[in-house]
C-alpha positions in Angstrom: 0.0 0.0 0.0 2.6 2.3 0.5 5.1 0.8 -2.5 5.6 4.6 -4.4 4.5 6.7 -2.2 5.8 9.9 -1.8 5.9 10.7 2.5 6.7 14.1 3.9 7.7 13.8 7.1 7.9 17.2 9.5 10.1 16.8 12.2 9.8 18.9 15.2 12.0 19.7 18.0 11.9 16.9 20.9 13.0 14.1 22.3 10.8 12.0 21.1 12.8 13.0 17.4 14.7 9.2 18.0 11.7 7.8 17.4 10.7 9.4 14.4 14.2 8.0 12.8 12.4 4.6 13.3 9.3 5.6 11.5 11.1 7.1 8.6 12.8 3.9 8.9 9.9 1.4 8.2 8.0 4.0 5.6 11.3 3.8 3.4 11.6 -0.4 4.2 8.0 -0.5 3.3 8.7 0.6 -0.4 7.6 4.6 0.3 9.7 7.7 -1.2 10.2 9.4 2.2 11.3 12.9 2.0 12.2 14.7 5.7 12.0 18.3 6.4 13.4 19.2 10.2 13.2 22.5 12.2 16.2 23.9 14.1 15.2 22.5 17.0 14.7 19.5 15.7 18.4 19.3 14.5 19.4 20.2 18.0 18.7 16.7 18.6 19.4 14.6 15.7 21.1 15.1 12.8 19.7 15.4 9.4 22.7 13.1 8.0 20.2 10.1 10.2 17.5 10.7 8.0 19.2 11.1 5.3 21.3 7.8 5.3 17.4 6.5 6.6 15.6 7.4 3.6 18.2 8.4 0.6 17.1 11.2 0.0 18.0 14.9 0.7 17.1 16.3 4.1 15.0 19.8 4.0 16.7 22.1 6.8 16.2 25.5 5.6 13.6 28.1 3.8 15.9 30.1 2.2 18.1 27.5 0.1 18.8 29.7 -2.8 18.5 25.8 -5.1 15.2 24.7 -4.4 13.7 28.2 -3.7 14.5 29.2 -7.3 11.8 26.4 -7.7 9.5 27.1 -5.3 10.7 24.5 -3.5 8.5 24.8 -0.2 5.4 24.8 -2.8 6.6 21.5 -4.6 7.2 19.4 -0.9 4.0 20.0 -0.1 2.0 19.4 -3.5 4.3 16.3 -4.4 3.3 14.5 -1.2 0.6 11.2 -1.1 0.7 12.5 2.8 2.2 14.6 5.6 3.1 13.6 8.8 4.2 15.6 11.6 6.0 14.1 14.3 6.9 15.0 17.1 4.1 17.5 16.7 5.2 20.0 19.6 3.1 22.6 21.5 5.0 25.6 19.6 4.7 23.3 16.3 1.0 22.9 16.6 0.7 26.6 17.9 2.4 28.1 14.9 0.4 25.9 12.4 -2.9 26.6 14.0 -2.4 30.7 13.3 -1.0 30.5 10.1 2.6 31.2 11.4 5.4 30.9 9.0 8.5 31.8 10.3 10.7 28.5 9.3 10.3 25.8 6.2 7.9 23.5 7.7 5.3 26.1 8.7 5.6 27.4 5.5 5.3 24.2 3.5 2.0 23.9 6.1 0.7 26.8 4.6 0.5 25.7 1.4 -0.5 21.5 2.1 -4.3 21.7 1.4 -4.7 18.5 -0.1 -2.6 15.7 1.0 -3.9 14.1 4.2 -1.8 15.1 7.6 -1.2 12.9 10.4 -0.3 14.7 13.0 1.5 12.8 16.0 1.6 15.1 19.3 4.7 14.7 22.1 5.0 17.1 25.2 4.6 17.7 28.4 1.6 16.5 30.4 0.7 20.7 30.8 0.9 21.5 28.2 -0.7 19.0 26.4 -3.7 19.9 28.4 -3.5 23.5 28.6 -6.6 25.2 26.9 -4.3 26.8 24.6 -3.3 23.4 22.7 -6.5 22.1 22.7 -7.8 25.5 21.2 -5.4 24.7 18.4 -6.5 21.1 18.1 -9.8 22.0 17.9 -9.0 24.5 15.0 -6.3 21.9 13.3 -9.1 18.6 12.7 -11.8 21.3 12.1 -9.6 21.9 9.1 -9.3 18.0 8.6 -6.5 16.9 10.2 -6.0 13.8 12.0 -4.7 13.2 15.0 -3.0 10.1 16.7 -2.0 10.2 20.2 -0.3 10.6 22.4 0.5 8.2 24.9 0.4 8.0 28.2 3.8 7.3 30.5 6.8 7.8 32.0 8.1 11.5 30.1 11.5 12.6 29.7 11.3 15.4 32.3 10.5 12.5 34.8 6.6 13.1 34.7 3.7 10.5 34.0 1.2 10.9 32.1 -0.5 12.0 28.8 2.4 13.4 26.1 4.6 10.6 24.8 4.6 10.1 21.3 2.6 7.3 20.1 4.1 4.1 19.2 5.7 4.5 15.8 3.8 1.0 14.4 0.5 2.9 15.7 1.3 5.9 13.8 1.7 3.9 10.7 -1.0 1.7 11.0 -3.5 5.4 11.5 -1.3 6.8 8.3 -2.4 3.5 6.2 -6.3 4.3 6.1 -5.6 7.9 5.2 -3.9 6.9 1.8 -6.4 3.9 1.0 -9.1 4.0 -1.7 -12.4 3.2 0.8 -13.9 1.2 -1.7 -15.4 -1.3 1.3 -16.8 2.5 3.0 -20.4 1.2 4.3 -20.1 -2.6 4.2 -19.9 -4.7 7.2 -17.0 -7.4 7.0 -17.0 -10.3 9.4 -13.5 -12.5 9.8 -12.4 -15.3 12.2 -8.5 -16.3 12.4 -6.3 -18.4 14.4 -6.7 -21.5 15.7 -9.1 -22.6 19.2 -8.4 -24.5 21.9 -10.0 -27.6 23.2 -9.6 -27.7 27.1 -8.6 -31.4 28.3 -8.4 -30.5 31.8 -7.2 -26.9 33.5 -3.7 -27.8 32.4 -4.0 -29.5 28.7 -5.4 -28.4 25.1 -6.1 -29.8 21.9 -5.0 -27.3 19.1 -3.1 -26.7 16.1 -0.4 -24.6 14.2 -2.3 -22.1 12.6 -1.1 -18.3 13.6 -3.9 -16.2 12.7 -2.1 -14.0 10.4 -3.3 -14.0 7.4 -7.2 -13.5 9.5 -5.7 -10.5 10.9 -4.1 -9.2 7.5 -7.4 -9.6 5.7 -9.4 -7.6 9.2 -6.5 -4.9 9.0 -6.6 -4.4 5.3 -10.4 -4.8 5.2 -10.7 -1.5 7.4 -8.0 0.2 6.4 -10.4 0.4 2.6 -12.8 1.4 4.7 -15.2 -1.3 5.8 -17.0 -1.7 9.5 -15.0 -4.9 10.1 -15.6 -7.4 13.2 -12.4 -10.3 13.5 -13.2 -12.9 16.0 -9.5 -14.0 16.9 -8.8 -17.4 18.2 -5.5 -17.7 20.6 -2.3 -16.3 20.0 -3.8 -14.2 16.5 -2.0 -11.0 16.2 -2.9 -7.8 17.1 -5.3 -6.4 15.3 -6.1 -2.3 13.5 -7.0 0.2 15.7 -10.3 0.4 13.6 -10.9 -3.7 14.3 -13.8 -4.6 16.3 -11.9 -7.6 17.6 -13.4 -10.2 19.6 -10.7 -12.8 21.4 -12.1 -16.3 21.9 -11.0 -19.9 23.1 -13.1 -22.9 21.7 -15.0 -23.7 18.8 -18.5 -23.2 20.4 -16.9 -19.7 21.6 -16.4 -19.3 18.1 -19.7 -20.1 16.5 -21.7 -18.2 19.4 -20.0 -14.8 18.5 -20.0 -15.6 14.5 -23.1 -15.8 14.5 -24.1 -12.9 16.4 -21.5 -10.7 14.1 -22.4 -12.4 10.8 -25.8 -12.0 10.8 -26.8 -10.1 7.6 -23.5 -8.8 7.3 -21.9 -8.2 3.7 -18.9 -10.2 3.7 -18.2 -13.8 6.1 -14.3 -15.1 5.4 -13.6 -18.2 7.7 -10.0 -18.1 8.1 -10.3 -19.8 11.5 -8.4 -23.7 11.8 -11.1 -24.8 14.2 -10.9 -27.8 16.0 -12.4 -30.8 13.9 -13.2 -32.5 17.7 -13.5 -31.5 21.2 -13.0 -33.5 24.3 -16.5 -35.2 24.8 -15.5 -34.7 28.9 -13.5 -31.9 29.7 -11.9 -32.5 33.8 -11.9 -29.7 36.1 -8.1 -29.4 37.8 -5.1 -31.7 36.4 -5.6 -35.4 35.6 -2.7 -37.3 37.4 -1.1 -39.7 34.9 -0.1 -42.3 37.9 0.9 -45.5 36.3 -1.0 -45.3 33.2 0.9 -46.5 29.9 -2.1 -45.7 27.5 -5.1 -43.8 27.6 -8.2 -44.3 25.7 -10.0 -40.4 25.0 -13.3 -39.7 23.6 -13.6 -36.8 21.4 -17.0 -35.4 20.0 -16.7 -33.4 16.4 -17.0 -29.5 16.9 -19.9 -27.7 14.7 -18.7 -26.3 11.1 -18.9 -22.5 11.2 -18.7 -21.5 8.0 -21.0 -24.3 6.9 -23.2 -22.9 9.7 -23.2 -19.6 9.0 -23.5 -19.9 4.8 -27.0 -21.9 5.8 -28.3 -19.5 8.5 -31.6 -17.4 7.5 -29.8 -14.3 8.4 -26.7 -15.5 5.6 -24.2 -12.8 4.8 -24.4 -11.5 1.7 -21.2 -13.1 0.9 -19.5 -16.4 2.4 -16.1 -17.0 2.0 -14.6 -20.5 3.0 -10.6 -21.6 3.4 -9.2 -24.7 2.7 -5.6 -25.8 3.9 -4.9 -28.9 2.3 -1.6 -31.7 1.2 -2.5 -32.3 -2.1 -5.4 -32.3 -4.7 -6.3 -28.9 -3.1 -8.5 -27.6 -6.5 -10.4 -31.1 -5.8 -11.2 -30.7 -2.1 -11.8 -27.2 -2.2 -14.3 -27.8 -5.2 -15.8 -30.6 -2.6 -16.1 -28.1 0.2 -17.7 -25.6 -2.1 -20.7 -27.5 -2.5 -20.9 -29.2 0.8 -20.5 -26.0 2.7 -22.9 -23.4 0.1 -20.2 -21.2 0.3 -19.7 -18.8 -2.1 -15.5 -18.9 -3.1 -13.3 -21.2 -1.2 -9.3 -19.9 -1.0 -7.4 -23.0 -1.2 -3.6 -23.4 0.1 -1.1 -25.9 1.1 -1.3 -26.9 5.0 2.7 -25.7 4.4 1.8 -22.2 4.8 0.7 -22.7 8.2 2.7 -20.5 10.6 4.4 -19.0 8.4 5.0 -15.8 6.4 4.7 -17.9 2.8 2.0 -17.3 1.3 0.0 -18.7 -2.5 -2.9 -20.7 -3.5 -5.9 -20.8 -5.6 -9.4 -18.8 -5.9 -12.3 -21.4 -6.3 -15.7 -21.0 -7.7 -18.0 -23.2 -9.3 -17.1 -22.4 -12.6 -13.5 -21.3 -12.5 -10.4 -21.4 -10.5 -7.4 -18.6 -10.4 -3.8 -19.1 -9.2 -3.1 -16.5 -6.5 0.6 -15.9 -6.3 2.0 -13.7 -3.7 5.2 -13.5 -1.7 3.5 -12.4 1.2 0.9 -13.3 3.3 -0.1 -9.3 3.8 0.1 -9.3 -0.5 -2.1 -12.4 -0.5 -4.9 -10.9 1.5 -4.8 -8.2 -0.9 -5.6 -10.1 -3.5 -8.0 -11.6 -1.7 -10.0 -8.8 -0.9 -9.7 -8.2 -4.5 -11.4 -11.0 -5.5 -14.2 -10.6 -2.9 -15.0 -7.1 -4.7 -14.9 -8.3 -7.7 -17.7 -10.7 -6.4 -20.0 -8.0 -5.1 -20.2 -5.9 -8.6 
């Protein structure tokens, strides 16, 4: 999503400036044309030879650079940029912004950014965060449509706690992502489940399997980030989800089915990433079972409902159902299989080798046709994905 994209980053005078080296850090890894423009204070603290050997590419300083002002080079930053983030957004920063102050490059490049989004990321002082005077010019700053994320509450540099820290650099990039995304999913109501469940034995023992819950939470994150109202019920261990995830974290498979079909109903879009449990234990023991002198054991296990079969037949059915299949081999012949048992409308099919990992690959089956997704990611692969689920609902 952010492959090409052209990020201005304004850097403001703080400490929290070291952090900012790490977010210019994973725009550039994460294929985006970062570009850095830093205030005096702000090379007080770091220098701009860290952002430039971060991102490779020149480091903005000062307004009257005789090179790029010839060009109206304050003018072109601004209109050349997919988005603008400010970071650390200090009190003065935000001040001098809000009144139309432009007394150093990166309030003048502000004067001039009226259509790229801008992310602002605020760090300061706990008073001065909450002085009426800041949130006078925060009010006037999103009234003008600027966003806002953070900041954090802690330990701050003076030695203080609370509010002011800047927020966590992977939470400033997961609020820039929706920002820069076509919301083609703006008004639909997506319902996922990922990761495995667990089958209690007794209070000490499961029965489980590999799965990770990745590629669940991919398709949630990248679901909302284009705009759609997405629930993600997340079996154990599944990553952390968006910000804008209604996430709910369950155990077993009947956990599972019981909020599925509470979020699913009449919903847009059902995808059951989930690896649920074929079986559960038919009796599940309160405390530890002792082993003593037992060699063997004989167990009984009783099979666990089929969600997505179970939601795909329910009167309430999504307007789309979406089934996985994670087979060894023949995996366009069981998926085709699945498709008709379950009523489902596309089945993803992949190789059980995927499991747990970051590979990612597999095939988009329908009744009448079958497509070859290759990807080298999961993250690309629940791109496509999606993709394929639009292309559906036109």
């Amino acid at each position: 999503m952010l492959n090409g994209k052209r990020i201005l980053i304004g850097i403001g005078g703080g400490i929290a400036v070291y952090k900012v080296a790490e977010l210019a850090r994973m725009l550039s890894k994460a294929g985006a044309d970062v570009h850095c423009v830093m205030t005096r204070s702000a090379c007080e603290f770091v220098t701009p030879l860290t952002f430039e050997a971060l991102t490779g590419n020149q480091v903005f300083t000062e307004l009257f650079d005789l090179t790029s002002e010839r060009e109206m080079g304050h003018i072109a930053l601004a209109r050349q940029a997919d988005a603008v983030i400010i970071a650390p957004a200090t009190a003065s920063l935000l001040a001098r912004i809000a009144h139309g102050i432009a007394d150093d490059l990166l309030t003048t490049i502000m004067q001039v950014c009226d259509k790229p989004p801008v992310l602002l990321a605020p760090a300061m002082n706990t008073s001065m965060w909450e002085s009426e005077a800041t949130r006078r010019n925060m009010a006037t700053l999103k009234q003008r449509g600027m966003h806002c994320v953070g900041p954090d509450e802690g330990e701050l540099a003076c030695g203080e706690s609370g509010a002011g820290r800047l927020a966590d650099v992977r939470t400033i990039l997961s609020e820039l992502l929706p920002l820069m995304a076509e919301h083609d999913l703006h008004g639909q109501r997506w319902v996922i489940n990922g990761g495995p469940t667990v089958e209690a034995w007794d209070d000490v023992r499961i029965l489980t399997n590999r799965a990770s819950g990745m590629l669940g939470a991919l398709l949630a994150d990248r679901a909302a980030i284009r705009g759609a109202n997405v629930s993600f019920i997340a079996g154990p261990g599944t990553p952390a989800s968006h910000a804008h995830v209604k996430r709910m974290d369950v155990e077993s498979a009947e956990q599972m089915l019981r909020a599925c079909e509470q979020e699913a109903a009449d919903s847009d879009v059902f995808i059951g990433t989930a690896a649920v449990s074929d079986f559960r234990f038919r009796d599940s023991l309160h405390g530890k079972l002792k082993r003593g002198d037992m060699q063997t054991m004989m167990i009984e296990l009783s099979a666990n409902p089929d969600i997505v079969a179970h939601i795909a037949n329910m009167p309430s059915r999504p307007g789309r159902v979406i089934a996985f299949a994670a087979e060894s081999d023949n995996h366009i012949a069981h998926a085709r299989s699945k498709l008709l048992n379950k009523h489902v409308d596309a089945i993803v099919a992949n190789d059980i080798s995927n499991m747990g990992s970051n590979l990612a690959g597999g095939w988009w089956v329908r009744n009448d046709s079958e497509q070859t997704i290759t990807a080298d990611s999961k993250s690309a692969f629940a791109e496509q994905i999606i993709n394929h689920i639009t292309e559906l609902n036109r």
